[in-house]
Residue frames as qw, qx, qy, qz and C-alpha x, y, z in Angstrom:
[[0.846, -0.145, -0.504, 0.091, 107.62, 25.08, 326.21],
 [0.322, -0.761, 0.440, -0.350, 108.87, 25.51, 329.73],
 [0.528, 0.384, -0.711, 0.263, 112.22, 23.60, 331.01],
 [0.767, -0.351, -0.534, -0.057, 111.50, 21.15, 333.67],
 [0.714, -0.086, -0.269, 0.640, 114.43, 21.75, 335.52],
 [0.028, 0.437, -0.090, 0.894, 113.72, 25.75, 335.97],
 [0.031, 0.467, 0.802, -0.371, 111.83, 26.19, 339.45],
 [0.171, -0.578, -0.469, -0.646, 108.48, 27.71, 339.10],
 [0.131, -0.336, 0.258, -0.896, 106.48, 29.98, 341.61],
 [0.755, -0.138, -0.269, -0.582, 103.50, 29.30, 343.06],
 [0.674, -0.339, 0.584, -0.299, 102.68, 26.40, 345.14],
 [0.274, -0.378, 0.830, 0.306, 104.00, 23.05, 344.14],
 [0.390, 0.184, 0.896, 0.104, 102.56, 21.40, 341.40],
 [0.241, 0.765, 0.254, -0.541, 100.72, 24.55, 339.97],
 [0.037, -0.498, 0.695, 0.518, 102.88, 23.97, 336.62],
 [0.297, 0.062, 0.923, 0.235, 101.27, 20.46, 335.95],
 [0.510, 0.171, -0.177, -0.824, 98.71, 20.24, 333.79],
 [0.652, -0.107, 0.674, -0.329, 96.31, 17.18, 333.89],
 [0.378, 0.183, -0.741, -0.524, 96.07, 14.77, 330.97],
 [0.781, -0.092, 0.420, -0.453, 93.93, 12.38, 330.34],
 [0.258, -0.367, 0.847, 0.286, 94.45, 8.92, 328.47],
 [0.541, 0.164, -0.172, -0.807, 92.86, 8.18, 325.63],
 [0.791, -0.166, 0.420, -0.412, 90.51, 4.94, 326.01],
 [0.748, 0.524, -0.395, 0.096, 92.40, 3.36, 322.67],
 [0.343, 0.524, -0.742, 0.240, 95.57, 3.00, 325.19],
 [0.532, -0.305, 0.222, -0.758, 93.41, 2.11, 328.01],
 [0.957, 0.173, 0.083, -0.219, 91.26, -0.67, 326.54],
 [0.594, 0.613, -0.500, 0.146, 95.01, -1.70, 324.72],
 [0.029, -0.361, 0.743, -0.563, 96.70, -1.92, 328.55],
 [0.672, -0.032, 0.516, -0.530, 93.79, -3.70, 329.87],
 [0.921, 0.282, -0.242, -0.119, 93.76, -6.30, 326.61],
 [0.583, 0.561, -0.536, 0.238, 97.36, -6.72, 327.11],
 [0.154, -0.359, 0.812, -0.433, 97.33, -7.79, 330.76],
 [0.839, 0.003, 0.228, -0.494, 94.53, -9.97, 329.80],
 [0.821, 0.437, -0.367, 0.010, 96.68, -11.85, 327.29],
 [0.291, 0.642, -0.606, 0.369, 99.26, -12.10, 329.97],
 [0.506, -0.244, 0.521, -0.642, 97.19, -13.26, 332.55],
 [0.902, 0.255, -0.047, -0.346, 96.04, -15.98, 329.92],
 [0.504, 0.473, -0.664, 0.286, 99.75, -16.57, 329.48],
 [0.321, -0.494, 0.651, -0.479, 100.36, -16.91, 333.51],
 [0.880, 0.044, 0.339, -0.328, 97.36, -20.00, 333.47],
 [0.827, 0.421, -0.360, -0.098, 99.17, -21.36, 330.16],
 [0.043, 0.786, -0.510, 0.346, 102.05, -21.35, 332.09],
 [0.529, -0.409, 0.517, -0.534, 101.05, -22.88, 335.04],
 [0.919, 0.263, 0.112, -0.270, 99.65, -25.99, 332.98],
 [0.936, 0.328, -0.116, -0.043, 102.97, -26.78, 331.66],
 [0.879, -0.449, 0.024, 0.160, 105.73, -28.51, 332.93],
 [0.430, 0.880, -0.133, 0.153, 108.83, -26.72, 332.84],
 [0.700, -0.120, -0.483, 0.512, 110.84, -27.88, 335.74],
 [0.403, -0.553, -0.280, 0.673, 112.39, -24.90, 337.40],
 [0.072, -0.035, 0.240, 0.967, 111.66, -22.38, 334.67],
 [0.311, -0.720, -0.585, -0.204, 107.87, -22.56, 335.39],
 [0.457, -0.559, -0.276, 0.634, 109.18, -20.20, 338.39],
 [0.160, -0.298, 0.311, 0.888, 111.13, -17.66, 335.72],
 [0.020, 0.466, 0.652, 0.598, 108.11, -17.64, 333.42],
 [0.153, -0.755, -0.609, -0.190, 105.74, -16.70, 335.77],
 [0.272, -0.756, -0.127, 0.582, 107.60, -14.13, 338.26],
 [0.497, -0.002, 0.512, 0.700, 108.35, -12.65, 334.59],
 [0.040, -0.487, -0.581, -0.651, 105.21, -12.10, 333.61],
 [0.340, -0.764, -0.480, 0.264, 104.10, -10.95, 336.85],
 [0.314, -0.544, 0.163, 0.761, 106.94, -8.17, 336.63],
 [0.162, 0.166, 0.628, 0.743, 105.56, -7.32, 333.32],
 [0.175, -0.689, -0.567, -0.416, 101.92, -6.83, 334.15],
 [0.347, -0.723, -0.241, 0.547, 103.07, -5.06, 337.51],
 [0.599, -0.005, 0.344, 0.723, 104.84, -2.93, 335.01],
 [0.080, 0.212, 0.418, 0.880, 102.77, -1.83, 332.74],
 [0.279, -0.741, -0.606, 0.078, 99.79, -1.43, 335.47],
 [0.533, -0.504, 0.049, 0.678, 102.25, 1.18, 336.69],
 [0.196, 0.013, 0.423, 0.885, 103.29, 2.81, 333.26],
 [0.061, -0.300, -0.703, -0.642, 99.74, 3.01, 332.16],
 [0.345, -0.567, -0.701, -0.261, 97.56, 2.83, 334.40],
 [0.457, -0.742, -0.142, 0.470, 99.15, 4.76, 337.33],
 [0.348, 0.932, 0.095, 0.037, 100.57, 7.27, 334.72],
 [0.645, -0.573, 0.267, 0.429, 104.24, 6.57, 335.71],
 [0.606, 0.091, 0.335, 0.716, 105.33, 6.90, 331.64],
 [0.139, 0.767, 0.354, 0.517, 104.05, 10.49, 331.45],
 [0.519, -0.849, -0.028, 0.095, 105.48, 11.34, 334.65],
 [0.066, 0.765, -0.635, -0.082, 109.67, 11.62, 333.14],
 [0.818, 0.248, -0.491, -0.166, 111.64, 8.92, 332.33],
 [0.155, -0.315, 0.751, -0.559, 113.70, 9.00, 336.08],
 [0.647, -0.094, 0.446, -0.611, 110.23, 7.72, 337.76],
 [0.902, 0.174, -0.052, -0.391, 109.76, 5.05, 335.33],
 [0.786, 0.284, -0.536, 0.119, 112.70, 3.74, 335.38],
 [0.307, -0.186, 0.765, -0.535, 113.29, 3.72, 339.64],
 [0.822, -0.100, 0.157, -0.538, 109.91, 1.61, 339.08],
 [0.887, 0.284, -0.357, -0.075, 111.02, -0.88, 336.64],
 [0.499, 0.426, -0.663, 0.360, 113.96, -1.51, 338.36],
 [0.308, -0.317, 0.566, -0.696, 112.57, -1.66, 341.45],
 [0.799, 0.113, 0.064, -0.587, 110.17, -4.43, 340.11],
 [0.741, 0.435, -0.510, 0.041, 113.05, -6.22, 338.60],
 [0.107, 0.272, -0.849, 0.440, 115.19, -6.55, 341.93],
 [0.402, -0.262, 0.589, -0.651, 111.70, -7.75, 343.62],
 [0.886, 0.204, -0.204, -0.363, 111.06, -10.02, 341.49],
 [0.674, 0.464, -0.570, 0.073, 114.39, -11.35, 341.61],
 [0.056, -0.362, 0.785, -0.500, 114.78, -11.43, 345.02],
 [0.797, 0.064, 0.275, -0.534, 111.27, -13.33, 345.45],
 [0.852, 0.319, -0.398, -0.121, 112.72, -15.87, 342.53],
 [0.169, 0.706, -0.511, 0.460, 115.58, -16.22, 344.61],
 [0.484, -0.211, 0.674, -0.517, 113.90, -17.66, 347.68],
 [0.859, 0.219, -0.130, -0.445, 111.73, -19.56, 345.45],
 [0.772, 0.332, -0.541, 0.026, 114.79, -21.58, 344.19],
 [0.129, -0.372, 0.717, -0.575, 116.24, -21.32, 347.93],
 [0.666, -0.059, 0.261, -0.696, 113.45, -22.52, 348.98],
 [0.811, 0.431, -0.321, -0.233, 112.94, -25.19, 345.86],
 [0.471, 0.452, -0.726, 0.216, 116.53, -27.07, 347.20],
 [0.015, -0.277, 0.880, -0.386, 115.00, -28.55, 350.25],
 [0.765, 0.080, -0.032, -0.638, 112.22, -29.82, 349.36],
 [0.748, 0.102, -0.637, 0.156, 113.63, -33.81, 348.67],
 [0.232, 0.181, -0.708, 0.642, 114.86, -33.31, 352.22],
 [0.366, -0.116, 0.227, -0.895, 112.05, -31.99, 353.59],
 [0.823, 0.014, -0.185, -0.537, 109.26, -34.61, 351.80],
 [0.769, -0.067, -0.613, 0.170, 111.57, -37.82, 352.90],
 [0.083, 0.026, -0.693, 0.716, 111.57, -36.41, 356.51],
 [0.600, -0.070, 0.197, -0.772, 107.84, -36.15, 355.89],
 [0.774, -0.004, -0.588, -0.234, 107.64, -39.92, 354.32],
 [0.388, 0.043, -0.793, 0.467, 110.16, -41.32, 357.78],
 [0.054, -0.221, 0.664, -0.713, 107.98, -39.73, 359.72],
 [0.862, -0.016, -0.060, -0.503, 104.21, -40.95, 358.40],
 [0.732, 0.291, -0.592, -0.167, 105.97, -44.14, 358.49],
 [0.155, 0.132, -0.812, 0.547, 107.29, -44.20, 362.07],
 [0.483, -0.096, 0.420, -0.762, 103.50, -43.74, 363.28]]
């Protein structure tokens, strides 16, 4: 075995060795963002108030996830890279929920300045 952390000669990358994925995890990652993607629609359909928001930027940050891990090869790449992703997915989700709910608190204001004004014409 040879220690990550030792440099190596040779032009960069000349160490790696390609892999491929077998079509079991594949087909598996591709069921599993279907089922999530079913979830997202289930989602959408029922009324949750303001946690219809958290459900869905949830699952989105899940299927962004594992599109990433799996499909872009990010969990065979060290555990550093995979976790800068995830976490990087988590704060952009959150900051996106964030505005949402920002966003979400002026609405009443917003729709009875839209009623005063259909009313003034």
């Amino acid at each position: 075995m040879t220690d990550r952390t030792a440099p190596t000669a040779g032009p960069p990358g000349a160490g790696h060795r390609p892999h491929a994925l077998p079509a079991r995890v594949l087909l598996g990652t591709a069921a599993a963002l279907f089922v999530l993607t079913a979830a997202t629609v289930a989602t959408s359909r029922v009324e949750m108030g303001a946690f219809n928001v958290v459900a869905a930027l949830s699952i989105a940050g899940l299927k962004a996830s594992l599109v990433a891990l799996f499909f872009m090869h990010l969990r065979y790449q060290g555990r550093f890279k995979a976790v800068v992703f995830a976490t990087s997915v988590f704060f952009a989700v959150l900051l996106v929920g964030f505005v949402v709910f920002d966003t979400t608190q002026y609405q009443p204001d917003i729709r009875a300045q839209a009623a005063r004004t259909r009313a003034k014409r």
